[in-house]
C-alpha positions in Angstrom: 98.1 132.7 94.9 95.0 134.5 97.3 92.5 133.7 94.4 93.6 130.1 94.5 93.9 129.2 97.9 90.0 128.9 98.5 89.5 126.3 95.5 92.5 124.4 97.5 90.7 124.8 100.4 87.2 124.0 98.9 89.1 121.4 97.1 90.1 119.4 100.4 87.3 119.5 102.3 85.6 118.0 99.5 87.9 115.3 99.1 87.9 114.4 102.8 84.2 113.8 102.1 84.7 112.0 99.1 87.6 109.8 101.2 84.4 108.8 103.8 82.2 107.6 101.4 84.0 105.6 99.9 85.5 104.1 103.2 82.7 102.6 103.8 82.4 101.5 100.3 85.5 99.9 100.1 84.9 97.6 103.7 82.1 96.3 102.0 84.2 95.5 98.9 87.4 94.2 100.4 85.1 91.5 103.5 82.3 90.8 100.8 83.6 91.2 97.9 80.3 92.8 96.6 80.2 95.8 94.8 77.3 97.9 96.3 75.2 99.8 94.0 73.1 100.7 96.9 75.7 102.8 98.9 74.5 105.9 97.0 70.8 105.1 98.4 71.8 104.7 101.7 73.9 108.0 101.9 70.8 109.8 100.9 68.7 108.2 103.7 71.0 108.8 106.0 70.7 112.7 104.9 66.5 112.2 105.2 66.9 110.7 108.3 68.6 113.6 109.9 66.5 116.0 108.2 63.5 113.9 110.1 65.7 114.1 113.6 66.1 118.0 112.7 63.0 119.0 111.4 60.2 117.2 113.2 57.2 119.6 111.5 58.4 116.9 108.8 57.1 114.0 110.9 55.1 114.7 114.0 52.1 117.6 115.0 50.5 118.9 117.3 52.1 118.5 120.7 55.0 116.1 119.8 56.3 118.3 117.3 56.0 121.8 119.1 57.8 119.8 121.6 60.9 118.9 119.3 60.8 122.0 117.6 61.4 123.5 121.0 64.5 122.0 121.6 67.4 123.8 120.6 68.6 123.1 117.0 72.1 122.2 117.9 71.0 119.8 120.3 69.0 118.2 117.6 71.4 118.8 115.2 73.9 116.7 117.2 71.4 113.7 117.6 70.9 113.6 114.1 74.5 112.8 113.5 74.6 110.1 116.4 71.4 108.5 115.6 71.1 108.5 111.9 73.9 106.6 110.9 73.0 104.0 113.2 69.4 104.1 111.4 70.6 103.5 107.9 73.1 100.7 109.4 70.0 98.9 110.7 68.6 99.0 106.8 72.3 98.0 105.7 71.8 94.9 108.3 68.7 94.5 106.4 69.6 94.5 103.2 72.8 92.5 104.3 70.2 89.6 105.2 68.2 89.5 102.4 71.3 89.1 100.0 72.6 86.2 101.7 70.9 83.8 99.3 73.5 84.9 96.3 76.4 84.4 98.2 77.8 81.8 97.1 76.9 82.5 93.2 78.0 84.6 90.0 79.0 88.2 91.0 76.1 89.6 88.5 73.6 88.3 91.3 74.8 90.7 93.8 74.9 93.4 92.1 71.2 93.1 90.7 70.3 92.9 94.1 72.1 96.0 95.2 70.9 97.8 92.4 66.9 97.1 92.7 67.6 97.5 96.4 69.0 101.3 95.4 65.7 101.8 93.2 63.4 100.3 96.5 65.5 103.0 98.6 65.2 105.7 96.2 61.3 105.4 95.6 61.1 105.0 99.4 62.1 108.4 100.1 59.6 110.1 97.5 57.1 108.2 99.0 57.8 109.5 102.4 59.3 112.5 102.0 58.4 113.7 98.5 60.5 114.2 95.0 61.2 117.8 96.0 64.4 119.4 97.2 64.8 119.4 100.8 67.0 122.0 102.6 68.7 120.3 106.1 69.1 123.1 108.4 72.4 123.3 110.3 72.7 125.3 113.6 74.1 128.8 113.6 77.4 128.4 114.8 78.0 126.9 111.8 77.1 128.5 109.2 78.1 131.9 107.5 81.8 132.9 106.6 84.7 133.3 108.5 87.3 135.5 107.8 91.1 134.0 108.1 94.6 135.7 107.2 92.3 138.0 104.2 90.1 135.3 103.1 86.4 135.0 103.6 85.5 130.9 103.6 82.5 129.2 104.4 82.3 127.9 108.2 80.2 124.7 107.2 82.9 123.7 104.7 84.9 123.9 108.0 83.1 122.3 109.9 82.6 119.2 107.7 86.2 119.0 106.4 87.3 118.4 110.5 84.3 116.4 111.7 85.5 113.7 107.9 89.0 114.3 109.0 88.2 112.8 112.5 85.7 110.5 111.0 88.5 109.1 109.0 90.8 108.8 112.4 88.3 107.0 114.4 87.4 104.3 111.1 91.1 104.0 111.5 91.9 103.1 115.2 89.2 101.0 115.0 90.4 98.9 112.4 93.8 99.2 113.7 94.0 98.9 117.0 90.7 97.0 118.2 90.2 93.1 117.8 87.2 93.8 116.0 89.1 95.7 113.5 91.5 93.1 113.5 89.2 90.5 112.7 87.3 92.5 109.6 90.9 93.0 107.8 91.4 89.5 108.2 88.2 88.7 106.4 89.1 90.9 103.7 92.4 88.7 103.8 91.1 85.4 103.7 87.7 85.0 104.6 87.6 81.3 104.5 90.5 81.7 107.1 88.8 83.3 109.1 85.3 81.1 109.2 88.6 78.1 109.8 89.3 80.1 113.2 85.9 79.6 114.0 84.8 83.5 113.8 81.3 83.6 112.2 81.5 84.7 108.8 78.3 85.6 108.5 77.8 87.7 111.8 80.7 89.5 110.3 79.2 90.2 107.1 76.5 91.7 108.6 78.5 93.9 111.2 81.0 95.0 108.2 77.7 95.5 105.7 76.2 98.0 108.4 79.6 99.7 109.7 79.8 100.0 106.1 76.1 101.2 105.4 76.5 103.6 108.8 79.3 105.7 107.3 77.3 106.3 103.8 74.8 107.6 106.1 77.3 109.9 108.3 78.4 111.2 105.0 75.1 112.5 103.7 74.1 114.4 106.6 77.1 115.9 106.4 77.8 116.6 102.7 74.3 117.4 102.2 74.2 121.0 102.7 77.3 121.6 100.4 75.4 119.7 97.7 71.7 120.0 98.6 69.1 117.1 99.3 66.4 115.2 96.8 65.8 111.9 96.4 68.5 111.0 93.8 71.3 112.7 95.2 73.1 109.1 96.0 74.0 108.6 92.3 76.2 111.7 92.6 78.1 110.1 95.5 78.5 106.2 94.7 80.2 106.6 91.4 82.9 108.8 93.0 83.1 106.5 95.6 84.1 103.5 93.2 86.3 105.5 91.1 88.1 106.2 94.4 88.5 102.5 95.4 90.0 102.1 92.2 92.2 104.7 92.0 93.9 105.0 95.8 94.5 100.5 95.2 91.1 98.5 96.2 91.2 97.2 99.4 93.6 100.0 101.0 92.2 102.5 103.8 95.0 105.1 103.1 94.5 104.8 99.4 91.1 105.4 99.6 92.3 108.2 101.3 94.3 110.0 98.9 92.4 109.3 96.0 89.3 111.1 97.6 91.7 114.1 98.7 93.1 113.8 94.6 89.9 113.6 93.5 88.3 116.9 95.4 91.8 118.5 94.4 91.0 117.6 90.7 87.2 118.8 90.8 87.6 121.9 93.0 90.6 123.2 91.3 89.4 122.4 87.6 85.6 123.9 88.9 86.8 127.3 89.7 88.7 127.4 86.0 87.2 125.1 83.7 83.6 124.2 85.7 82.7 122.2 82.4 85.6 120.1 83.3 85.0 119.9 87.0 83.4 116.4 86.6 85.6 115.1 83.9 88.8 116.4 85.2 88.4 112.8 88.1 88.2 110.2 85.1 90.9 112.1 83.8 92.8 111.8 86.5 91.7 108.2 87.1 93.0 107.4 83.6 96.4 108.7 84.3 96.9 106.9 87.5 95.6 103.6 86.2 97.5 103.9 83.0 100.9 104.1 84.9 99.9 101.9 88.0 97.5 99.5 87.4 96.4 98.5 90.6 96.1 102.0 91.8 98.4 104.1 94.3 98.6 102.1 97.2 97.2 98.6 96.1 98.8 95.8 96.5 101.1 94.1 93.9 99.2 91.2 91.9 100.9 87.7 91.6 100.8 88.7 87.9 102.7 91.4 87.8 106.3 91.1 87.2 
């Protein structure tokens, strides 16, 4: 039971990351409909970015950057996760704009735009920063091992299960329990509705679109350094984000949820046995939830269902 409490462990906190990436995923999905191939991009920008905040050799020198690099790494640590997101929201808001124009037309238009917009982001970043791998420092009080009741675990993993955990609890009282949150579940409801009630559909779009894009970006800075940074490092997060949408029911917070805390289960588990099976082991488990519930574990019940 000792040697397998760490992969649970290991397992959770990966899942609770998983679960935030595909939060913001599945806003986008449930107000716009849109499935966007570009999330992956934009939680790897969001990693750059902080790397930028944290690491300003990176960026600025001579005066500027001895200045930054001056200033205490938690400090700058800290701003990174506060300013970043909001950073790759602005490109969301962006990219938000520039789609408008297939609104409106066959789903296949969105998602070529997404997609050469996830190839623009991509190329963007070894432009700027370089195809290399990039290593984005964390402040010391955070990292190393701590020892608990016998076992030795890694205080990042910590760290960045509880700061999803309450990542996941504030997306949640915002939608919730604020009007604005009130008003984006409605659009996912019915958006004509909502343009009815005289709410701008399209202001809303573009909030939802960079709330959305803004917690892809919180999610790489803080899943990068559990699984490293270069420049295609979003491919290995969107497509566990859209098999999570599917599997915890599309269009339901909690499911999203449990299907990312499944899924981390299913590949931290399975890694520490069977690591050739680590990646397989969630479209396994996909298959076996779909198989008995089509709509997922906490979607909603089709019309044509009996």
């Amino acid at each position: 039971m000792s040697q397998i409490i760490p992969h649970i462990l290991n397992g959770l906190s990966l899942g609770l990351l998983f679960a935030l990436i595909a939060l913001g995923f599945m806003l986008i999905v449930g107000v716009m409909e849109l499935i966007n191939l570009a999330h992956g991009s934009l939680f790897a920008l969001g990693a750059y970015f902080a790397m930028m905040i944290i690491s300003p050799n990176l960026v600025w020198t001579g005066a500027v950057g001895e200045f930054w690099q001056a200033v205490p790494l938690s400090l700058r640590y800290g701003l990174a996760i506060l300013v970043a997101p909001v950073m790759v929201a602005v490109v969301g808001m962006g990219l938000e704009f520039c789609m408008r124009r297939t609104y409106g037309k066959k789903a296949e238009y969105g998602l070529l735009m997404t997609f050469g917009a996830a190839l623009v982001i991509e190329e963007a970043i070894r432009l700027v920063w370089g195809p290399s791998e990039q290593y984005l420092q964390v402040p010391q009080a955070i990292s190393g091992a701590v020892l608990f009741a016998g076992l030795i675990y890694s205080k990042y993993k910590l760290f960045a299960a509880l700061f999803a955990a309450g990542a996941i609890v504030l997306v949640w009282f915002f939608l919730e329990r604020t009007p604005y949150g009130a008003i984006i579940k409605a659009g996912a409801h019915d958006s004509e509705m909502v343009r009815a009630l005289g709410i701008n559909l399209s202001r809303l779009r573009l909030l939802v679109f960079g709330l959305g894009a803004g917690l892809a970006g919180f999610a790489g800075i803080v899943l990068t350094p559990i699984w490293g940074l270069r420049p295609h490092v979003g491919i290995d997060a969107v497509i566990p984000a859209f098999l999570i949408i599917v599997l915890g029911g599309v269009g339901s917070f909690w499911g999203a949820v449990a299907g990312g805390i499944l899924v981390g289960l299913a590949v931290g588990i399975t890694g520490a046995y069977a690591s050739e099976w680590s990646l397989l082991s969630m479209y396994l488990l996909l298959i076996a939830v779909v198989s008995v519930r089509a709509r997922g574990l906490l979607g909603k019940k089709s019309a044509l269902e009996a």
